[in-house]
C-alpha positions as CSV (number, residue, x, y, z in Angstrom):
1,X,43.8,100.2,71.3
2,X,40.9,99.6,73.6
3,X,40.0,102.0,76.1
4,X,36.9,102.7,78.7
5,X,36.7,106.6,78.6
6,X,33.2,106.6,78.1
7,X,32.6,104.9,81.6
8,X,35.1,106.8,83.6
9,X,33.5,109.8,81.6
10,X,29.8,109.1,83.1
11,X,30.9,108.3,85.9
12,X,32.8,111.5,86.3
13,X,29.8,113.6,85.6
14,X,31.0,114.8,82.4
15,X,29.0,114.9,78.9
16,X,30.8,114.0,75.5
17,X,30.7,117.8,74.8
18,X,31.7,118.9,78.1
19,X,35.1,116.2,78.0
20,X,35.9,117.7,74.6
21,X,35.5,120.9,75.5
22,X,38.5,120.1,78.3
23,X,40.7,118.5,76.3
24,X,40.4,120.6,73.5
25,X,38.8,118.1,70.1
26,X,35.6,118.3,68.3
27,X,32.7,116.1,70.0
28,X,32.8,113.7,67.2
29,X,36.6,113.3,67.6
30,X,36.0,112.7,71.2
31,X,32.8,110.0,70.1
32,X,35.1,108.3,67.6
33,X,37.7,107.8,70.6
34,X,35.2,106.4,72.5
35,X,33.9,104.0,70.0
36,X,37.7,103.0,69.3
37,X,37.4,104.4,65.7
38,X,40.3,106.2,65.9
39,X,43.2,106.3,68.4
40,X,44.3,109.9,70.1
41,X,47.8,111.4,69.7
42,X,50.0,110.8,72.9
43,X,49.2,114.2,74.0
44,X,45.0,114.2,73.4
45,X,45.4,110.5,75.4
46,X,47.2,112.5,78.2
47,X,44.8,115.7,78.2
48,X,41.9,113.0,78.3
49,X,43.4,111.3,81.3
50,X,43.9,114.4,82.9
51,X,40.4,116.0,82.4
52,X,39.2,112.8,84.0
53,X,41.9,112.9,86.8
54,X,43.5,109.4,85.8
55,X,46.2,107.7,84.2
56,X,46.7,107.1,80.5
57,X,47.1,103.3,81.4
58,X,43.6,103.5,83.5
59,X,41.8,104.3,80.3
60,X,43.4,103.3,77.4
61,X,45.1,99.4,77.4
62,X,46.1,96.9,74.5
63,X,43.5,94.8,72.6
64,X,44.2,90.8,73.2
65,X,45.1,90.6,69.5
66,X,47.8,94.0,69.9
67,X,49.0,91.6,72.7
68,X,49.1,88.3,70.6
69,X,51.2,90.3,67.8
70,X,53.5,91.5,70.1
71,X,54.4,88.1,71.8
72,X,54.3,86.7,68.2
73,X,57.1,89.1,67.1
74,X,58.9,89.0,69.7
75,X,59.1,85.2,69.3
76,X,57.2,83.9,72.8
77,X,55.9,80.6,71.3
78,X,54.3,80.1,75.0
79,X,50.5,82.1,74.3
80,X,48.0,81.0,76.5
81,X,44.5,80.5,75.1
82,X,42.1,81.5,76.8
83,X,40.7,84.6,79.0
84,X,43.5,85.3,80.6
85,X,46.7,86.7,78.9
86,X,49.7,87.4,80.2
C-alpha cells in the first residue's frame, strides 16, 4: 500500500511525534508507516486520516503492482502499460 502521509503531515504543521502522539503509536511505528514498511490496521489508517482531517483514500491508495494483481486475478486480460492505469 502506498500512501503520502508524510506530505499531508508537513503540510499540516504536524511533527512525526506530534501525529503519533494523536493517533495513539510509537514514533517509529508512525516513521515505518510513512516509509511504507509496514501497513496500519484499518482503525490506525482511520485515526491517521482523522488527525490530519482527511480521508483514508486521500492518504493511503494501491501500488500499480496491488492493482496489476488484482486485474490479473480477476481475469481482465485488457492491462494497459504504461503511466496510466485504470
Amino acid at each position: 500500500m502506498r500512501n503520502c502521509i508524510r506530505i499531508v503531515r508537513e503540510k499540516s504543521g504536524f511533527s512525526q511525534q506530534g501525529l503519533a502522539s494523536l493517533v495513539g503509536v510509537h514514533r517509529s511505528l508512525l516513521n515505518r508507516v510513512e516509509s511504507e514498511q509496514v501497513n496500519p490496521s484499518l482503525i490506525k489508517a482511520f485515526a491517521i486520516a482523522d488527525s490530519l482531517k482527511c480521508k483514508v483514500d486521500d492518504i493511503f491508495f494501491p501500488s500499480k503492482e496491488e492493482i496489476y494483481r488484482k486485474k490479473r486475478k480477476n481475469g481482465d486480460n485488457h492491462i494497459k502499460t504504461g503511466s496510466q492505469v485504470s
